[in-house]
Structures are given as structure tokens and as C-alpha cells.
Backbone as CSV, one residue per row, in Angstrom:
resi,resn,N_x,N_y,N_z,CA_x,CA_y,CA_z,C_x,C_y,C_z
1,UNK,-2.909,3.945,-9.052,-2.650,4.747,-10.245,-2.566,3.851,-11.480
2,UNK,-3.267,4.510,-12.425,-2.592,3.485,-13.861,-1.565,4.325,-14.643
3,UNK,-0.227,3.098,-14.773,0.685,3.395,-15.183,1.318,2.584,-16.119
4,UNK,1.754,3.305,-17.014,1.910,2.810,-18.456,4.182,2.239,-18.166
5,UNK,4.813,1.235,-18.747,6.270,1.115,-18.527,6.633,0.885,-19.917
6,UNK,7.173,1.599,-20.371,7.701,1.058,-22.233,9.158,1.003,-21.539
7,UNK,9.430,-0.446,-22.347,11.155,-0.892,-21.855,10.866,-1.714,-20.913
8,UNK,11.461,-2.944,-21.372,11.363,-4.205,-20.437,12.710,-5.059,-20.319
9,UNK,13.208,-4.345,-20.568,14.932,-4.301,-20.098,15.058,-4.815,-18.596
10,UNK,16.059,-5.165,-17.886,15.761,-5.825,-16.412,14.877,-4.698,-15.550
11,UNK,15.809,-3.358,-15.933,15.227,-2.292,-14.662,13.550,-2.292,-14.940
12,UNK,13.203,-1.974,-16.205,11.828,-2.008,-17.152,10.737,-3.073,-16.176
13,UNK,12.022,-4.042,-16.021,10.447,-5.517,-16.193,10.768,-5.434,-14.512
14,UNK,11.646,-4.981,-13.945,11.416,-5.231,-12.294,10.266,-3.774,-12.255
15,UNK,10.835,-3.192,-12.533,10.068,-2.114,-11.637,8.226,-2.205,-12.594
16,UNK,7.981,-2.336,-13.422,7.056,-2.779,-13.644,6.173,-3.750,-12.996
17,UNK,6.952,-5.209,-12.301,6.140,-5.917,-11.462,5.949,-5.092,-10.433
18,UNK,6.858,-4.183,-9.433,6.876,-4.057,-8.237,6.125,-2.851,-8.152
19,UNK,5.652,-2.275,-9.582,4.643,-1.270,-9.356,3.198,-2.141,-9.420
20,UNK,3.269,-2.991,-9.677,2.035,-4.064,-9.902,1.845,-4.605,-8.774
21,UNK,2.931,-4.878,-8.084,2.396,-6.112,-6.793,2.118,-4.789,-5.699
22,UNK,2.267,-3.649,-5.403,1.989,-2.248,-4.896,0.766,-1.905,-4.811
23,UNK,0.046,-2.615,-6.277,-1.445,-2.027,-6.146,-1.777,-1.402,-7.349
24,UNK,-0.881,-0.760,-8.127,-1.035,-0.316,-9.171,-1.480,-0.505,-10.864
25,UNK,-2.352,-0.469,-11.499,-2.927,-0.664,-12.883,-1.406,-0.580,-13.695
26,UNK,-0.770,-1.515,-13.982,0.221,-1.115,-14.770,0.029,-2.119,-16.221
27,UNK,0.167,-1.444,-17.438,0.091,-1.504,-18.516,2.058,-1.605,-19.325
28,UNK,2.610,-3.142,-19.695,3.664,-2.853,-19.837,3.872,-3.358,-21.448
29,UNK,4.920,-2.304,-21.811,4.795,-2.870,-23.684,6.787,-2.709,-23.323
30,UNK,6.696,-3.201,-24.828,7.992,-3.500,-25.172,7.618,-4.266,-26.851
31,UNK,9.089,-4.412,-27.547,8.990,-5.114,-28.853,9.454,-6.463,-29.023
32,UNK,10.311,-6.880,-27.782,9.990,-8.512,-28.229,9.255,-9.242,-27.159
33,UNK,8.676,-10.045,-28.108,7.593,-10.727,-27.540,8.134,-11.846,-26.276
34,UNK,8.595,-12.173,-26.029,9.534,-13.232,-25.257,9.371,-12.686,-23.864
35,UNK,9.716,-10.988,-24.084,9.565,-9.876,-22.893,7.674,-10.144,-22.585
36,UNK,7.209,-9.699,-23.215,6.042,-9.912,-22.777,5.243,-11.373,-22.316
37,UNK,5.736,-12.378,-22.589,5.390,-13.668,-22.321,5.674,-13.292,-21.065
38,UNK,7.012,-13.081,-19.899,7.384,-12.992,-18.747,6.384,-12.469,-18.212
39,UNK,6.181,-11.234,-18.453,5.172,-10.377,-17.572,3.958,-10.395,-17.958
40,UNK,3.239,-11.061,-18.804,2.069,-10.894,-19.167,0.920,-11.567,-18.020
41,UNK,1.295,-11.933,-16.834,0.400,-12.590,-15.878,0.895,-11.823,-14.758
42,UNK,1.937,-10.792,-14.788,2.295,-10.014,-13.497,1.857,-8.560,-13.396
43,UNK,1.067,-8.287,-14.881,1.000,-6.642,-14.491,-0.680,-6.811,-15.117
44,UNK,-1.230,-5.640,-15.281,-2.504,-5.502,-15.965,-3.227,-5.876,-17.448
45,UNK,-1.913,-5.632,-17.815,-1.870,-6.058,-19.653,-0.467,-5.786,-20.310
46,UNK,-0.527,-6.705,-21.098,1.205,-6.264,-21.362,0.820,-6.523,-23.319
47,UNK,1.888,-5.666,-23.674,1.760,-5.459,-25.194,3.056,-5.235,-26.203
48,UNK,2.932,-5.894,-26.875,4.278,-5.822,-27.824,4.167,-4.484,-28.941
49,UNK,5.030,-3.821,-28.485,5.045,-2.764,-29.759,6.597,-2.092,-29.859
50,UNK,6.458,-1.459,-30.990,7.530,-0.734,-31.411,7.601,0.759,-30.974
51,UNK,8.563,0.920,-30.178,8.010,2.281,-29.397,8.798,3.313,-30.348
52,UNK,9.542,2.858,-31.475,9.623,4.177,-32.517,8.730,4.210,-33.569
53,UNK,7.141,3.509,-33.297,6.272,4.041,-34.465,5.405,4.224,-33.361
54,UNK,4.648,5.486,-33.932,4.334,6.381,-33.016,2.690,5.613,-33.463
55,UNK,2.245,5.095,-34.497,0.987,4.760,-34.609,0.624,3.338,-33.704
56,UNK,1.718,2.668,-33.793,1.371,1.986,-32.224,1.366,2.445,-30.534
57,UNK,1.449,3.322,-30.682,0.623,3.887,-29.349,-0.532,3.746,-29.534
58,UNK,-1.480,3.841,-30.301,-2.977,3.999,-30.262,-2.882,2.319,-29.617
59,UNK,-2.349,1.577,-28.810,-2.549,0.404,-28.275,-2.437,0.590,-26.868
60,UNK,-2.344,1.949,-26.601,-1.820,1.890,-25.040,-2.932,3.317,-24.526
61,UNK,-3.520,2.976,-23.445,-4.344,4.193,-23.046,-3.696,4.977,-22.639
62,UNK,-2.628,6.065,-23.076,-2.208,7.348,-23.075,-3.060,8.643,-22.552
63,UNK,-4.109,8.102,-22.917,-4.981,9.634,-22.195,-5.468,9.218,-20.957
64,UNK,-5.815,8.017,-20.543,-6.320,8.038,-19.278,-5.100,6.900,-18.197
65,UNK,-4.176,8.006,-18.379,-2.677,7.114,-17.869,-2.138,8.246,-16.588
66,UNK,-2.062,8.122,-15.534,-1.549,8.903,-14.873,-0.275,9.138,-15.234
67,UNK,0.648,8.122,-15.154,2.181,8.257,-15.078,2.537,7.241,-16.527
68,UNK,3.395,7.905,-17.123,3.962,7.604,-18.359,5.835,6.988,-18.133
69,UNK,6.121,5.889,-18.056,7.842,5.320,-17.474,8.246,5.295,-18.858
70,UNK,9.213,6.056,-19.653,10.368,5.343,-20.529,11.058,4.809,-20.094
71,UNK,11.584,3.195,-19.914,12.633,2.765,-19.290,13.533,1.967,-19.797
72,UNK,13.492,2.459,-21.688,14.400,1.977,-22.818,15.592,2.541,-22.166
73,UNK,17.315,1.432,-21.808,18.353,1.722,-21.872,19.255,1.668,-22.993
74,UNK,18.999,0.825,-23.848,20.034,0.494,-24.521,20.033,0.957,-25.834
75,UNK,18.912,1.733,-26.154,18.942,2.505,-27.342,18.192,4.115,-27.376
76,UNK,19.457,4.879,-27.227,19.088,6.224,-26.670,18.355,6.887,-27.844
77,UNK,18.111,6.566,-28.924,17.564,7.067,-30.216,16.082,6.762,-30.025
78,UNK,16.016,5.597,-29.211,14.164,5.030,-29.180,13.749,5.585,-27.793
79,UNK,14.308,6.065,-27.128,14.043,6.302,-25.408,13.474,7.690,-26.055
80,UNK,14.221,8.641,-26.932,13.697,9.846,-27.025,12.600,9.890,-28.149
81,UNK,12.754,9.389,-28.966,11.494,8.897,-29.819,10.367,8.540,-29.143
82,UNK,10.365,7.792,-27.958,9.133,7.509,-27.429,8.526,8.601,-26.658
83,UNK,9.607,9.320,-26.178,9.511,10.538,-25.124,8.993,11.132,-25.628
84,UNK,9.378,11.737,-26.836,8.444,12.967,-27.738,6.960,12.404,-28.315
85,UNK,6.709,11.549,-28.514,5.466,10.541,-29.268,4.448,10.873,-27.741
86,UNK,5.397,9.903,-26.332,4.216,10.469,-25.524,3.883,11.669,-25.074
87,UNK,4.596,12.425,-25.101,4.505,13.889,-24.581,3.774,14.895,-25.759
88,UNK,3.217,14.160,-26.927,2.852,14.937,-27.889,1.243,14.443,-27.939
89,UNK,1.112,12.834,-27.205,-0.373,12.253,-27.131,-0.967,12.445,-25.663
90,UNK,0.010,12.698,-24.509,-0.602,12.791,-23.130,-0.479,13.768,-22.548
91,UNK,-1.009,14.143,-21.457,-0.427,15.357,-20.738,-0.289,14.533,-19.361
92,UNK,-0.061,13.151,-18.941,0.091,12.389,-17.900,1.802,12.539,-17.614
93,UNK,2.088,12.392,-16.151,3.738,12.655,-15.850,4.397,12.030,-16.587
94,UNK,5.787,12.237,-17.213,6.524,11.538,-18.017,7.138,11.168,-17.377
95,UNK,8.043,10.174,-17.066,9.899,9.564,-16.295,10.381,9.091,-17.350
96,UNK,11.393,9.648,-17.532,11.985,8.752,-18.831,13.680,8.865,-18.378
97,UNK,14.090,7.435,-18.645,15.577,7.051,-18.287,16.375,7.582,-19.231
98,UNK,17.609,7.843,-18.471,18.933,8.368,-19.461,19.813,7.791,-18.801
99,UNK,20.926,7.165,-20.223,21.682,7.184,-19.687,23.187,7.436,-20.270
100,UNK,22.917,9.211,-20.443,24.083,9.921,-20.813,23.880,11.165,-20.445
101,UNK,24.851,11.982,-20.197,24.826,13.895,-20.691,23.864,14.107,-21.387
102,UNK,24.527,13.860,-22.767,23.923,14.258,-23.755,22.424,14.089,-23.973
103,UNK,21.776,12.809,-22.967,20.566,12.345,-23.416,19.827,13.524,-22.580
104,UNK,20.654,13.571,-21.110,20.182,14.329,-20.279,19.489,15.743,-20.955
105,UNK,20.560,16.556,-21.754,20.597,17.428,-22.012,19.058,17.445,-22.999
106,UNK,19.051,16.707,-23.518,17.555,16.723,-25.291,16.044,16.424,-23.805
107,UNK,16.796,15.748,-22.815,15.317,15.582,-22.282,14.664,16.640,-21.391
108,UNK,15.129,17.325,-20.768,15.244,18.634,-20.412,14.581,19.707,-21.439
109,UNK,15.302,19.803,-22.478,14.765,20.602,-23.517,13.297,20.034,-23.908
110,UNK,12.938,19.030,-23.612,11.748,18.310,-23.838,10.924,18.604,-22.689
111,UNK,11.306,19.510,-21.537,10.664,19.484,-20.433,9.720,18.292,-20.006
112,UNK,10.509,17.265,-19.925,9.790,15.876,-19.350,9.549,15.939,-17.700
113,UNK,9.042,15.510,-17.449,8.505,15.488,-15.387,10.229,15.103,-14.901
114,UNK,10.427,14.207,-15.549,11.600,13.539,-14.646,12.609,12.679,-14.962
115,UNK,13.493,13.057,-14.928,14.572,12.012,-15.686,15.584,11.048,-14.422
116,UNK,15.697,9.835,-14.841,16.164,9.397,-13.768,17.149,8.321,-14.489
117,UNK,17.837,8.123,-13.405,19.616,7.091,-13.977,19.549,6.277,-13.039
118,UNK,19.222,4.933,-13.409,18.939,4.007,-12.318,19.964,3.219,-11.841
119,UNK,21.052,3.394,-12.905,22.392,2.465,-12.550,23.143,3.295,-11.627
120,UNK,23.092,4.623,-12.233,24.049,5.567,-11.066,23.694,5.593,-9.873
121,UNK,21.584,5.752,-9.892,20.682,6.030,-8.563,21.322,4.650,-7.366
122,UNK,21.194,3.494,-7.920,21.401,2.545,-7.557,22.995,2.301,-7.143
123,UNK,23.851,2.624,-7.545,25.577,2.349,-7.327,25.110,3.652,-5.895
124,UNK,24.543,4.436,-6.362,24.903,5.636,-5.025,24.169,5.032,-3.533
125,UNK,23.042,4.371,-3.856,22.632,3.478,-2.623,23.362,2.749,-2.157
126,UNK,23.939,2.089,-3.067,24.220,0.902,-2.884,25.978,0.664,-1.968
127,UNK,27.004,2.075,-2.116,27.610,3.141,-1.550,27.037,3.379,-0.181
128,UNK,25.898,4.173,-0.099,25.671,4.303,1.538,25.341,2.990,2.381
129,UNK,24.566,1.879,1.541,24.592,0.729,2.310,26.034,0.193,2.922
130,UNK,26.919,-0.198,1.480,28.581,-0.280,2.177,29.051,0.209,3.185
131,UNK,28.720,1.744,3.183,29.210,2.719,4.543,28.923,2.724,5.423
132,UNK,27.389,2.903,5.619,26.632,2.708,7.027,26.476,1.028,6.681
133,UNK,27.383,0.194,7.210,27.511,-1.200,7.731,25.992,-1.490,8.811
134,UNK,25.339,-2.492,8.584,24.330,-2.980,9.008,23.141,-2.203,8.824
135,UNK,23.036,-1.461,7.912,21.940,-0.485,7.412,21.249,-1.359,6.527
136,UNK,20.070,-1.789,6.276,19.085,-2.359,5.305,18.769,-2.192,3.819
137,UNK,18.616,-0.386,3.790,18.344,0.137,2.553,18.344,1.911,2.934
138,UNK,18.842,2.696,1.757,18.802,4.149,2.581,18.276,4.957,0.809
139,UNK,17.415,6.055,1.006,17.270,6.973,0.408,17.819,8.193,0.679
140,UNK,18.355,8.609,-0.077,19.369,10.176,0.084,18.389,11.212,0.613
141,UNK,18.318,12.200,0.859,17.900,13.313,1.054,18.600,14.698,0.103
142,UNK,19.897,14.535,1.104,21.015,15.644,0.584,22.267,14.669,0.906
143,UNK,23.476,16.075,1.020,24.730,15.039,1.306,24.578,14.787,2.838
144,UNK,23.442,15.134,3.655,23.876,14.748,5.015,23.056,13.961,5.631
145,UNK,21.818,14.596,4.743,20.905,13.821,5.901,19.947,12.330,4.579
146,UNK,19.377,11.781,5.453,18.959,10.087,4.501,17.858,9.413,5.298
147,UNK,16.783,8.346,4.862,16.181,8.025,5.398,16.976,6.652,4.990
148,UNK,16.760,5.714,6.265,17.461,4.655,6.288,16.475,3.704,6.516
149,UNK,16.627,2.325,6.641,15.782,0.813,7.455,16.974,0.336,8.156
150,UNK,16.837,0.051,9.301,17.611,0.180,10.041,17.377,-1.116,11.018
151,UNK,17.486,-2.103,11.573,17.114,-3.437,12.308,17.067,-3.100,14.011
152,UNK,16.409,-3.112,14.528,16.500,-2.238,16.077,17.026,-3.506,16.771
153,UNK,17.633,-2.460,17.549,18.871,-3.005,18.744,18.392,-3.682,19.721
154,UNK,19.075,-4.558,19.831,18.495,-5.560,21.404,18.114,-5.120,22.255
155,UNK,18.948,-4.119,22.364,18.737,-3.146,24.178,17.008,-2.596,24.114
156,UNK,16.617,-2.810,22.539,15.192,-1.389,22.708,13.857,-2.253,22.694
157,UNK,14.915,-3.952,22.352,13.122,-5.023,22.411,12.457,-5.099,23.869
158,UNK,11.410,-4.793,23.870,10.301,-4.679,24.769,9.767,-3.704,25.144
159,UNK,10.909,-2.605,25.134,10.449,-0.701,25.323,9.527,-0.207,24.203
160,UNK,8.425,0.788,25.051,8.054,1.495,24.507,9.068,2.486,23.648
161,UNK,8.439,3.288,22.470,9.579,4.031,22.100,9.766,5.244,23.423
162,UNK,8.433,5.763,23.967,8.902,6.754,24.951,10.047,6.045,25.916
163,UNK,10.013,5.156,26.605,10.837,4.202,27.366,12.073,4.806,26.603
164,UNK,12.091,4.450,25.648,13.727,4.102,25.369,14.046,5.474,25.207
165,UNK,13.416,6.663,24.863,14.236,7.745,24.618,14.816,8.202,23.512
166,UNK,13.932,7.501,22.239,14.966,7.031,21.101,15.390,8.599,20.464
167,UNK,14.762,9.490,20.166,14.777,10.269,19.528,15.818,11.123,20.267
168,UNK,16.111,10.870,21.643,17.319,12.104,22.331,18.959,11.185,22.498
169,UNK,18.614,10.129,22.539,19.876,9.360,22.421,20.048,8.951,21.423
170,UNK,19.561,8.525,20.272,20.215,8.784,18.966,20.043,9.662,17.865
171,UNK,19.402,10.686,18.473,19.320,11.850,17.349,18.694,11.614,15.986
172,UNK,17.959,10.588,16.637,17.146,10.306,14.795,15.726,10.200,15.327
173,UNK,14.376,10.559,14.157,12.819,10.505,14.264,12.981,9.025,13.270
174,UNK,11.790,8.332,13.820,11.044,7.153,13.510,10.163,7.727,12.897
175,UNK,10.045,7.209,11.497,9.211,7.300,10.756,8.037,6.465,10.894
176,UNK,7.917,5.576,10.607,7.330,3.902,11.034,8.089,2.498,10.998
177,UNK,7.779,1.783,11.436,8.529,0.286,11.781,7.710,-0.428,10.695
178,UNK,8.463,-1.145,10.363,7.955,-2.522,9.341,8.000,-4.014,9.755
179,UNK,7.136,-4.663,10.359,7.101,-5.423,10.902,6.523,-6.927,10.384
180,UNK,6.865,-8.164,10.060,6.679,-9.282,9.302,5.278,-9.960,9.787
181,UNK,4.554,-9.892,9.057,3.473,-10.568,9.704,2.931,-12.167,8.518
182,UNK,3.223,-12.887,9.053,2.524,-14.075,8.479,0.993,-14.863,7.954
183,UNK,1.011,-15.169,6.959,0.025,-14.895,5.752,-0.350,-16.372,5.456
184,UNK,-1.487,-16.633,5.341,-1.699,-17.937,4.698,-2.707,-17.916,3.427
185,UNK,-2.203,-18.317,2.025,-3.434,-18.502,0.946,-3.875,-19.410,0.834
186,UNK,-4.827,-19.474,-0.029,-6.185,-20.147,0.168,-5.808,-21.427,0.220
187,UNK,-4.837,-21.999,-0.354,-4.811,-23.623,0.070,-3.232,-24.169,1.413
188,UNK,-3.605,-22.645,1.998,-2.900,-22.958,3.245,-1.196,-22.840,3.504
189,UNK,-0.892,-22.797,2.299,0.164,-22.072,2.022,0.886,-21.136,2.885
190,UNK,1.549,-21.270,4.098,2.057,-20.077,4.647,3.521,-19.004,4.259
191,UNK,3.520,-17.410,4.222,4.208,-17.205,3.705,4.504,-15.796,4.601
192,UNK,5.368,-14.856,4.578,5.625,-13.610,5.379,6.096,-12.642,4.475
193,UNK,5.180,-11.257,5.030,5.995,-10.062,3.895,5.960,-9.006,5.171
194,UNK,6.644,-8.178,4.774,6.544,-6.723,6.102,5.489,-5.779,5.536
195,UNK,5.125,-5.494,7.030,3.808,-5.057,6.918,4.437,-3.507,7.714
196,UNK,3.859,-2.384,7.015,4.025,-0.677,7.940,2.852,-0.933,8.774
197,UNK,3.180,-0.876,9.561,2.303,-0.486,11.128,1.779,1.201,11.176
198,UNK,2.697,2.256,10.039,1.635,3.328,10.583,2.860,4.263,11.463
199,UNK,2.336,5.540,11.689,3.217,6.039,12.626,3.215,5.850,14.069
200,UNK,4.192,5.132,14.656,4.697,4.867,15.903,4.004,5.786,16.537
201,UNK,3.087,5.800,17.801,2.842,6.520,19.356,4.121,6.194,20.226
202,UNK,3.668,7.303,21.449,4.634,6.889,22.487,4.760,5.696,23.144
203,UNK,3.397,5.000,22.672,3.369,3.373,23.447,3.359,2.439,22.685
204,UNK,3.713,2.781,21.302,4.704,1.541,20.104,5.489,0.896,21.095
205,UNK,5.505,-0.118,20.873,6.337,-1.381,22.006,7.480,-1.813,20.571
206,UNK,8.881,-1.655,21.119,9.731,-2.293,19.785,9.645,-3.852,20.207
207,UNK,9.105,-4.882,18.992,9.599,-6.335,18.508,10.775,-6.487,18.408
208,UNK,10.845,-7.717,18.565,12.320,-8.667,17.429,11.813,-8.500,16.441
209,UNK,12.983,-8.395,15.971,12.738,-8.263,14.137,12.710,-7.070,13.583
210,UNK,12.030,-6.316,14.042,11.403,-5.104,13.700,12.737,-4.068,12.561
211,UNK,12.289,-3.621,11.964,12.838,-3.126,10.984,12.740,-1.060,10.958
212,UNK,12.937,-0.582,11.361,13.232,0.995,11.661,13.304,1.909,10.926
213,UNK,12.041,2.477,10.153,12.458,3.682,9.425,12.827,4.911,9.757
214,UNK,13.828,5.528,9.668,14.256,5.984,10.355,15.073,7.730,9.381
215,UNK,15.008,9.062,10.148,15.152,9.868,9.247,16.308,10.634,10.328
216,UNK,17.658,11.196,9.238,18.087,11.721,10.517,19.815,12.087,9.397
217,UNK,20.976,12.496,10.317,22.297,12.531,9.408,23.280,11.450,9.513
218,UNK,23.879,10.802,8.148,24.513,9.867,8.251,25.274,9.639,9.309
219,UNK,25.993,10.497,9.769,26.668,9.801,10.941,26.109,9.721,12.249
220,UNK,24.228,10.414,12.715,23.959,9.555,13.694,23.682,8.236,13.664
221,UNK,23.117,8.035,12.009,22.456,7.105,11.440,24.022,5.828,11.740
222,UNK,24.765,6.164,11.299,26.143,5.499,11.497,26.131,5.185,13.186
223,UNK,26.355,5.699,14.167,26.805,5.405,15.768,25.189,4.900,16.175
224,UNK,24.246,4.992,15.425,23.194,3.924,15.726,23.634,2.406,15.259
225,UNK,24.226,2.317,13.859,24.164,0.936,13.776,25.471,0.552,14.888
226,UNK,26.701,1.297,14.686,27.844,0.956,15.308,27.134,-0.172,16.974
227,UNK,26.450,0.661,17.529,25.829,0.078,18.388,24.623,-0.996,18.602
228,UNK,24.789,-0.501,17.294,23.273,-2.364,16.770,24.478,-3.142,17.061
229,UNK,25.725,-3.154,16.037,26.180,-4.125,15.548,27.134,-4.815,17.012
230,UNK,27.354,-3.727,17.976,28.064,-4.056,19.134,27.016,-5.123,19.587
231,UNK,26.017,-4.759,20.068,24.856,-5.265,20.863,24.459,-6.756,20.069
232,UNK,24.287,-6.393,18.831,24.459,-8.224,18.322,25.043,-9.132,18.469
233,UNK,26.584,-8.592,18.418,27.801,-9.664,18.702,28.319,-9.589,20.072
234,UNK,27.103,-9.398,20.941,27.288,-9.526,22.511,26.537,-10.898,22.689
């Protein structure tokens, strides 16, 4: 997808690379230049502008932009200024960050695609990680149920998943496993990233290592790790 990020604020300039190293055409602006020196070799093109003059947009391909990110925090006067500028030049999805009520409230009335709070989104993850102890990373669903990464249990290395039974003894579906596979560049360089394998068959064999996506309600998701974490410190 090509995707446009105004705001290079930390959340701005991470999620901007990590939509870049993904695969994605990303186009990132912001107004000081210092910001753009950082990222100007990590995303597609990066550009200094003032995102409350609306005649510098004509620097950013707005019409042929799938997804449009506001991810100005720190000045709620320019987050909505930009919001209305793009939503008046594109008809591509908007996301634009808030971070108040009140901002909430003007962006809404703006009928934007999506408004999102990355400090709150993030404290609330970051909450179920604390809770479910030995959990990796979890996305909410609702209040009960979550998709988790989850580190598989000693007892399940070498079993097929049919073998092990996973889905009736712990009450959770496998999404896919993420598994590390090792990489060498061109001047030999070796290095490891996790790789999705895809959706698990009945004759997926679980690795060491292996990493568990996994969909299901916090507290099976909970008496799964309880029992990782037994089985480790055996």
C-alpha cells in the first residue's frame, strides 16, 4: 500500500519505519528537518512541511495514497488542521491520533476512518502483558477474549499439533506459529527475524522456539502460560 505519515514524533517515526520495513510505499513529512534527516533512508521519501499550510500538501501524493496517518501529538490545533486539509484533498482512509475528549469529539464530527490513542492503546497492552505473565504480545478483541504470542511449552516440542490435542486441552485455536529462520546478506552477514509459516495442518510438528499465535479467553490464555511457565522451571 502507499501510505502517507504526517508527525514524526516517536510514535510518527516508529510506526512509519515499521510500515516501511512491512513492504509498504510510505511517504513521511513532518516540519523539522532533523526529523527527516532520521528517516529519510528508511521509508520511500520523506519531506519537510508545515502541516498547517494546506498549500504544502501539493508535495505529498494525496490522490494516489491509499491510507492517510495524522500522527501529530503534541499540538492538537495542527493534528486537526491537517485532518481537515486531507480529508478536503483525498478520499484515501484517514487515521488520525488524539489525544483528548475533546479532540475525540471534532474528529468524529469530521467523520475521519479512524481515530486512535496510542499511549492509552499501548498502556492497555501493555496491562494484559503484566497479567498474562509469560505472554509475548496480546491484541484485545473484547473484555474476554484476545489474540496472544505465546512461547510453546516443552511438553508440545516434537508433537504434531494433532498429537498434542492442543485445541481440547487448552481451549485455544492456533492461528499460525512464528518461527526464526536465519538469513545471510550479501557480504555474509548472518542475522534472524521470525518468519509466519502460514496456517498450521494437523501435521505442523511444534519447534523450540516457536512462538504461538494463538486466539481464545484470557483466562485459558492465562492456565496455558501458568503451565508454560511450570514446565520451564522444571
Amino acid at each position: 500500500m502507499k501510505i502517507v505519515v504526517i508527525g514524526l514524533g516517536n510514535f510518527g517515526m516508529s510506526l512509519a519505519v515499521h510500515l516501511a520495513d512491512s513492504g509498504n510505499e510510505v511517504i513521511a513529512a513532518d516540519q523539522k528537518l532533523e526529523k527527516i534527516e532520521l528517516i529519510k533512508d528508511k521509508v520511500s521519501h520523506a519531506v519537510s512541511m508545515d502541516a498547517t499550510n494546506e498549500n504544502a500538501y501539493n508535495s505529498l501524493p494525496l490522490k494516489n495514497t491509499d491510507v492517510v496517518i495524522i500522527a501529530i501529538g503534541s499540538h492538537e490545533g495542527a493534528a486537526l488542521m491537517s485532518t481537515a486539509i486531507v480529508k478536503k484533498i483525498t478520499k484515501a482512509k484517514i487515521i488520525t491520533r488524539s489525544s483528548s475528549a475533546i479532540q475525540d469529539t471534532i474528529l468524529e464530527a469530521m467523520d475521519v476512518d479512524q481515530i486512535i490513542h496510542p499511549e492509552q492503546e499501548y498502556a492497555e497492552r501493555l496491562m494484559k502483558k503484566v497479567n498474562l505473565k509469560g505472554s509475548i504480545d496480546n491484541f484485545e478483541i473484547d473484555e474476554d477474549y484476545l489474540v496472544s504470542e505465546v512461547s510453546v511449552c516443552n511438553s508440545l516440542i516434537g508433537k504434531t499439533l494433532m498429537q498434542s490435542d492442543f485445541r481440547k486441552k487448552y481451549k485455544l485455536n492456533i492461528i499460525t506459529i512464528l518461527r526464526k529462520k536465519e538469513y545471510s546478506n550479501f557480504i555474509g552477514k548472518k542475522s534472524t527475524k521470525k518468519e509466519v509459516i502460514g496456517m498450521p495442518t494437523p501435521e505442523t510438528k511444534f519447534q523450540q522456539n516457536d512462538v504461538l499465535v494463538v486466539f481464545g479467553k484470557d483466562s485459558d490464555i492465562e492456565n496455558y502460560l501458568k503451565e508454560h511457565v511450570n514446565n520451564s522451571e522444571q
